[in-house]
N, C-alpha and C positions, 0 to 999 in steps of 0.2 A: 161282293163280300170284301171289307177290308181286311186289305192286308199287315201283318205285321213290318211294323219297318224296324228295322235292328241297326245301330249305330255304327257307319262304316267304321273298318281294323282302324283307320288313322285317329278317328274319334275316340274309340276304344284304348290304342295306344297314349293317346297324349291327356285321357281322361285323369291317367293319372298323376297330372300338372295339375289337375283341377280341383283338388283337394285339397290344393296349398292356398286358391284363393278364398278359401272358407277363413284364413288372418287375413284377407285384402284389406291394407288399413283404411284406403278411400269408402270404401262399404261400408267399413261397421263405423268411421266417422259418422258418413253418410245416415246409415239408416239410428243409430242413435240420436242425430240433429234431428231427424224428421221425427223422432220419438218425443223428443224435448219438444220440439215446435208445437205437436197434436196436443201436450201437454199445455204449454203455454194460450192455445189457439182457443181450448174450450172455458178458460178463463177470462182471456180479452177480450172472448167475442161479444160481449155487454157491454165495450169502450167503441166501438167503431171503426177501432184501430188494430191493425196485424200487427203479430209479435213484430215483425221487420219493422213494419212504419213507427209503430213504439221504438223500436232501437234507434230509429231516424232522426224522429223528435230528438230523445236522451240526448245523442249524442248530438245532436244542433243545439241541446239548449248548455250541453258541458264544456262547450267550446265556443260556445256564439260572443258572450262577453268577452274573453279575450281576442277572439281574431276577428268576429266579424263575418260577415257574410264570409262560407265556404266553396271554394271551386267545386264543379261537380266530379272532377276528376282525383282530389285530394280527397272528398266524402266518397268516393266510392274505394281509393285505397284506404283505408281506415277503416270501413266496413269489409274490405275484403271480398268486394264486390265487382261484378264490371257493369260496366257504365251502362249500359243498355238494360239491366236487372235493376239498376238505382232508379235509371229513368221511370220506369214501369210503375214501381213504389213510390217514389215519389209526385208523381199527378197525380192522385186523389187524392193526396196533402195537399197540392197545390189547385185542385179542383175546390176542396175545403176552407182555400185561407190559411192553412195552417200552417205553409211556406212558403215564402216568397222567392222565386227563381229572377234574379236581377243577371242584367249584362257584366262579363267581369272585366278585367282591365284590357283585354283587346275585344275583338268584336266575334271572335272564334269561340271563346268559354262565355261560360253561365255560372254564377254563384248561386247559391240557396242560405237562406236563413231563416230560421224559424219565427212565427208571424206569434203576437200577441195571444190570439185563439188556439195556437197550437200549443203555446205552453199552458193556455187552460184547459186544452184537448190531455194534456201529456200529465197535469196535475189531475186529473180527471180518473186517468188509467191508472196512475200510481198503486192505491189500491188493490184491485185486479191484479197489477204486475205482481205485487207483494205475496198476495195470496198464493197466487200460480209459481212463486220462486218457496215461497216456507212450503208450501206444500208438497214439492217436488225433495227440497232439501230432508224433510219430514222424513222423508219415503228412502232419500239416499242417503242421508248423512250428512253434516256439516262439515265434518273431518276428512270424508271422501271428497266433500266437492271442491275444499282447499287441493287437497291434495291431486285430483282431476285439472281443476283449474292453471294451477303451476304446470302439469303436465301437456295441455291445451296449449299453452301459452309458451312453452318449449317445440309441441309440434308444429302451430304456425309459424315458430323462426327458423325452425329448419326447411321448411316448405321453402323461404326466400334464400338458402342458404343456395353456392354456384349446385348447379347439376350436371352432372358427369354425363356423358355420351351413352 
């Protein structure tokens, strides 16, 4: 017969710390992105392309005219990403054609830029993207998502800002 298990006194005691992480700001970032993403995800999935590699593309085709093929260490801070999550996402772009991964000016990096196909892969999504961004706007507000946005855009600076001990 099983028995009850009841939460040792120190569990019990310190449960009440645990109340506070119900504001944990990394979670409800967290679980909001991944709310955005299932949102985005059941739009795109008719392009081929993940929200991510969609952002990929974007942003290789917003910046490829002016600089050129990207380090993949500069695309992964800019996406806010680490290097080994870019990697991941980016081979089925580059399994596709859809980005080109060239040697960068030592023989240690890799650059990437986005390949002819991908910007018709990335004109292709647009679409899709749009639909899945008015839709979601539709649902939240134009006015909240300015105002979400600037506050976004203030929590990832502080994220870089020094951190205390």
């Amino acid at each position: 017969m099983p028995q009850d298990k009841a939460l040792p006194s120190t569990a019990l005691a310190s449960s009440r710390g645990l109340v506070q992480t119900s504001a944990c700001a990394c979670f409800n970032v967290r679980k909001a992105a991944r709310a955005v993403t299932q949102h985005f995800a059941g739009f795109m999935s008719e392009t081929g392309l993940t929200e991510t590699q969609f952002s990929i593309l974007a942003l290789l085709a917003q910046t490829g005219p002016q600089t050129g093929p990207l380090p993949m260490g500069k695309l992964a801070e800019m996406l806010f990403m680490d290097r080994t999550t870019l990697t991941r996402n980016v081979r089925p772009l580059q399994t596709k054609a859809l980005v080109d991964i060239v040697p960068g000016q030592d023989s240690r990096t890799r650059e990437v830029m986005i390949t002819d196909p991908g910007l018709e892969a990335l004109n292709d999504a647009l679409p899709a993207w749009s639909r899945a961004q008015e839709s979601l706007l539709a649902s939240f507000g134009h006015e909240d998502w300015r105002d979400l946005k600037g506050r976004l855009e203030h929590l990832t600076a502080a994220t870089r800002s020094p951190r205390s001990p």
